[in-house]
C-alpha positions as CSV (number, residue, x, y, z in Angstrom):
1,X,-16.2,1.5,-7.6
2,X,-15.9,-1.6,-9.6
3,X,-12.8,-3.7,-9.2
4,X,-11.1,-5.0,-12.8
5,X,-11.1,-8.6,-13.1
6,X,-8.4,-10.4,-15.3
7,X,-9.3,-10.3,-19.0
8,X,-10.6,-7.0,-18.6
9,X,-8.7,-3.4,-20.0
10,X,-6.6,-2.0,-18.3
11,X,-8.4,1.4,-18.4
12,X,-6.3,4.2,-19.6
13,X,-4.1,6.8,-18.1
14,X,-1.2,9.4,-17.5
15,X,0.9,10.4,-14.5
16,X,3.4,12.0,-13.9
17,X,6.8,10.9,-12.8
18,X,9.1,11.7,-10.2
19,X,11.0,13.9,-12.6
20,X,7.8,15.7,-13.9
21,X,7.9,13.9,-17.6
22,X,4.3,12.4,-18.4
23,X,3.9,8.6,-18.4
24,X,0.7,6.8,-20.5
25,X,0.3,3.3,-20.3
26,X,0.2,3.0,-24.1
27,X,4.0,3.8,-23.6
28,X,4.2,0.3,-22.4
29,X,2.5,-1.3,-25.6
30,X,3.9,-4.3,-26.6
31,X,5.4,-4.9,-22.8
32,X,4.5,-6.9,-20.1
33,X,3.8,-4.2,-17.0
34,X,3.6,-4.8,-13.3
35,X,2.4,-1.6,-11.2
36,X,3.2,-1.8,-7.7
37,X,0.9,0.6,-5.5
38,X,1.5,2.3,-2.8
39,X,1.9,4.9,-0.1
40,X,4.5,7.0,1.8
41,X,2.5,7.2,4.6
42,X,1.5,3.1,4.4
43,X,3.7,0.6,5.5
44,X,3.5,-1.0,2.6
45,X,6.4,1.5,1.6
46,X,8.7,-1.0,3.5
47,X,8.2,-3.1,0.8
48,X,9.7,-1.1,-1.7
49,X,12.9,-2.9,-1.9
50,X,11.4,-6.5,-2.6
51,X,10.2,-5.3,-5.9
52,X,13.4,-4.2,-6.8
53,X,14.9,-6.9,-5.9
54,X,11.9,-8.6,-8.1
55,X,12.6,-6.5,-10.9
56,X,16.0,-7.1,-11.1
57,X,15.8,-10.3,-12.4
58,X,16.1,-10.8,-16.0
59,X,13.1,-11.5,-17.8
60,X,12.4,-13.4,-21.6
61,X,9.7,-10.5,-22.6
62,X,10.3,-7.1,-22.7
63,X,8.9,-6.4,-19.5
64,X,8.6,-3.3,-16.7
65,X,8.2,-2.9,-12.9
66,X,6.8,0.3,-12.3
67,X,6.0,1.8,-9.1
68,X,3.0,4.0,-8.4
69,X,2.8,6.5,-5.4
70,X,-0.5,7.0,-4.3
71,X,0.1,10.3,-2.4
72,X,-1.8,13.5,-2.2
73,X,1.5,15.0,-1.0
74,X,3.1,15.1,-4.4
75,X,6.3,13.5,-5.4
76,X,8.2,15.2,-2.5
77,X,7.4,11.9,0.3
78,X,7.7,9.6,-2.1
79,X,10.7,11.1,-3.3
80,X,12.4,11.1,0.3
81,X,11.0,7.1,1.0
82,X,13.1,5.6,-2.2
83,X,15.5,7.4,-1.3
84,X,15.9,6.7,2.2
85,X,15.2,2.8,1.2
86,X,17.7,2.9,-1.7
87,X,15.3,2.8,-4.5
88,X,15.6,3.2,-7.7
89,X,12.7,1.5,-9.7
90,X,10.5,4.0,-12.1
91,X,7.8,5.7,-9.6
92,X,5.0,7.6,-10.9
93,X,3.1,10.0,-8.3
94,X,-0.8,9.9,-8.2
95,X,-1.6,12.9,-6.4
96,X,-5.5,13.1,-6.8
97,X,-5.6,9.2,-6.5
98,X,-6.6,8.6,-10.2
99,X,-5.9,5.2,-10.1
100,X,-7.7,3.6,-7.2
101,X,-10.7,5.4,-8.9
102,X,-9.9,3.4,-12.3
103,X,-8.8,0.2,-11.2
104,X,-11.5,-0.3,-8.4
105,X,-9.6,-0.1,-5.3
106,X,-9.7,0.9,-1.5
107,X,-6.7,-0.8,0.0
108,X,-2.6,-0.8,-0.6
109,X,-0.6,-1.8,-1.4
110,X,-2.5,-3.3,-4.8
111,X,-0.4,-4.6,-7.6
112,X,-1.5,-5.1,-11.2
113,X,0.0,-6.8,-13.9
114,X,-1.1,-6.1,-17.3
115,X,-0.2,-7.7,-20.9
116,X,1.3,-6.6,-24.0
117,X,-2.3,-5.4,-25.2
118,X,-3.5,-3.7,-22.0
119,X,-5.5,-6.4,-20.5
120,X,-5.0,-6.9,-16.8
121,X,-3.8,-10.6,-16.1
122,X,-3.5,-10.7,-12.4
123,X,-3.8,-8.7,-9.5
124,X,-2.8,-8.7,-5.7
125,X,-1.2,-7.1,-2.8
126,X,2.0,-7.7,-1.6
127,X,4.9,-8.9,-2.8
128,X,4.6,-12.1,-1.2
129,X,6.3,-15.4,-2.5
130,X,3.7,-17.4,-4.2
131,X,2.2,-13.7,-5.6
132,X,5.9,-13.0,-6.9
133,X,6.2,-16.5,-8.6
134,X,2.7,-15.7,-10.0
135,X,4.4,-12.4,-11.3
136,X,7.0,-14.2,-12.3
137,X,5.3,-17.0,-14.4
138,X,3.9,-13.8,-15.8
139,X,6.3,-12.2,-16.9
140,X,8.6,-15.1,-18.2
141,X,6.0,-17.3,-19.5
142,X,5.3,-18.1,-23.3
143,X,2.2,-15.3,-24.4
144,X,0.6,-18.2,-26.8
145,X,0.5,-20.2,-23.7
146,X,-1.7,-18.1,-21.9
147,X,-1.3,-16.8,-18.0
148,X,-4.3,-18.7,-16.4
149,X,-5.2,-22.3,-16.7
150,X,-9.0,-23.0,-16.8
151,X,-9.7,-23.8,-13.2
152,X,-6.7,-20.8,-12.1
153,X,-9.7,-18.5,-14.0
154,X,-12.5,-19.6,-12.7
155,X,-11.4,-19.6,-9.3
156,X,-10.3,-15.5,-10.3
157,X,-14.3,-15.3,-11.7
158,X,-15.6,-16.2,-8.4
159,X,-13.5,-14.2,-6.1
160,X,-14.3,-11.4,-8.6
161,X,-18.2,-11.8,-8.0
162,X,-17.7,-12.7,-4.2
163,X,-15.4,-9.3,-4.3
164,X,-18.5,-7.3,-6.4
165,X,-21.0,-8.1,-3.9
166,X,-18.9,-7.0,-1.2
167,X,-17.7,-3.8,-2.6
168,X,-21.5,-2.8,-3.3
169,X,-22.1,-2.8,0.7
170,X,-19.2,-1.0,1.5
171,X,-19.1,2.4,2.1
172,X,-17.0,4.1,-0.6
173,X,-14.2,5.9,1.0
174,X,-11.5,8.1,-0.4
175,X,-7.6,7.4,-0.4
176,X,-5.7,9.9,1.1
């Protein structure tokens, strides 16, 4: 399991939605996307609300928060967690825990957000402050501009390659 790095597709994929209708990341062409992953069972679903609140906010690109349950349950606990937290942010259900295979990942919650073409621009965990303004900058700022600065990316190369080593003396274990 290989972790994405920033410049890298975003590989492709469908789930399906708390309603049942199937969702494709080329839906989102042309859109700025954040997924926010996580877990009914995790406490990372306590966190739910801060990325509405996030997603509230009015952005200059057409953007989209999207949530991601990562639950071998189905979309029933995820279902009854928004609810119970007030919820109401776009969730998609990965039952067989698709994603974690694609995007190179062990741990949640894991948020990824990825550019008008695909291409993954950042990466993190939880909604914390400087990770939101990161999301936010993101988001809001100016595509011709670009996302990273020169020494941002290379920092993001090196944790990458620090972050491949790791992952190839780990055990692989399965998200459930």
């Amino acid at each position: 399991m290989t972790p994405l790095v920033p410049g890298s597709a975003f590989p492709p994929f469908v789930l399906p939605s708390l309603g049942g209708k199937l969702v494709l990341l080329s839906d989102f062409a042309g859109k700025r996307v954040i997924l926010a992953c996580w877990a009914s069972y995790d406490p990372c679903r306590e966190e739910l609300p801060d990325w509405q609140t996030f997603a509230r906010r009015s952005f200059k690109h057409p953007g989209e928060v999207l949530t991601v349950a990562i639950d071998i349950a189905g979309a029933g606990p995820p279902m009854k967690v928004l609810r119970r937290l007030g919820v109401t942010l776009p969730c998609l259900v990965d039952s067989m825990a698709l994603l974690p295979r694609l995007a190179g990942f062990r741990e949640l919650p894991r948020t990824f957000a990825i550019d008008e073409t695909g291409h993954l621009r950042l990466s993190g965990g939880r909604p914390e402050p400087a990770f939101l303004q990161d999301l936010e900058i993101f988001l809001n700022g100016a595509r011709e501009q670009g996302f990273l600065t020169e020494t941002a990316a290379a920092e993001c190369r090196k944790i990458a390659l620090v972050l491949l080593e790791m992952d190839s003396a780990l055990p692989i274990d399965e998200i459930a």
